[in-house]
N, C-alpha and C positions, 0 to 999 in steps of 0.2 A: 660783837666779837664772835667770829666764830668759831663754833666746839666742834665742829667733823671735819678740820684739814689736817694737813701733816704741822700746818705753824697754830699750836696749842694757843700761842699767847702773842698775841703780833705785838710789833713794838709802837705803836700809837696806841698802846692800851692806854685805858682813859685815868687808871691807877700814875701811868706817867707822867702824860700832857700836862702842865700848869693848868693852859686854857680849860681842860673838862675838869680836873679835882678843885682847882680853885677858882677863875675868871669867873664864868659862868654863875655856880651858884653862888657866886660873893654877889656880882650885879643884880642876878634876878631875884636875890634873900633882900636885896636893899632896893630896889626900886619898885616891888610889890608891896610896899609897906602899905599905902593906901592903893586905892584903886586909881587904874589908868583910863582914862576917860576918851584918849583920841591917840593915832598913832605922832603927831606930832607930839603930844607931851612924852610920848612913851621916847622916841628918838631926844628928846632936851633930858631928861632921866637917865638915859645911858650914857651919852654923851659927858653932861656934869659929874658921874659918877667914875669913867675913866680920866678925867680931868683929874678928880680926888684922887685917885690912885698913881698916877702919876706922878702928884705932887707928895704924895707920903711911903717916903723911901722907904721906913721900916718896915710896912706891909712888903714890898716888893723883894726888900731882903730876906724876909721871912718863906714868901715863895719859893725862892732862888735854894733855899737853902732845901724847902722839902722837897724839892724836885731835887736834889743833889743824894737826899735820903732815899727817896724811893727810886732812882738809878740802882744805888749801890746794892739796897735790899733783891731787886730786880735781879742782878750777877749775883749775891749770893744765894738767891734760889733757881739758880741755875735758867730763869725766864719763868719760872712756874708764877703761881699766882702768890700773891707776898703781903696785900692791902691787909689781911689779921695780924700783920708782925708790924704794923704800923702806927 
């Protein structure tokens, strides 16, 4: 992100995206659990693991919903930075 343009806070801040506050570190907290030994197991690892998420709504609801939170926080600070009101 960068701090020396006129857009302070661009809007794919990563405070927004599902993909960078949640996807990412959910997949990679869960499939470094042991070590990955070849890139074929690491691609079977990701895979089964958006598979699981797929099939469990209430994770996905729960997404759906903080991204709906950190929108609005987002407008009520005017675009500024908002992840401590979180």
């Amino acid at each position: 992100i960068s701090r020396n343009t006129a857009i302070l806070w661009p809007s794919r801040s990563c405070d927004l995206t599902p993909y960078d506050f949640f996807l990412w570190p959910y997949i990679k907290n869960s499939i470094y659990t042991t070590p990955v030994d070849n890139l074929e197991n690491l691609r079977h690892r990701i895979t089964n693991k958006i598979e699981e998420l797929n099939n469990t709504l209430n994770i996905l609801k729960n997404v759906i919903n903080s991204f709906k939170r950190r929108v609005l926080k987002c407008f009520q600070e005017g675009g500024g930075h908002f992840q401590h009101l979180l």
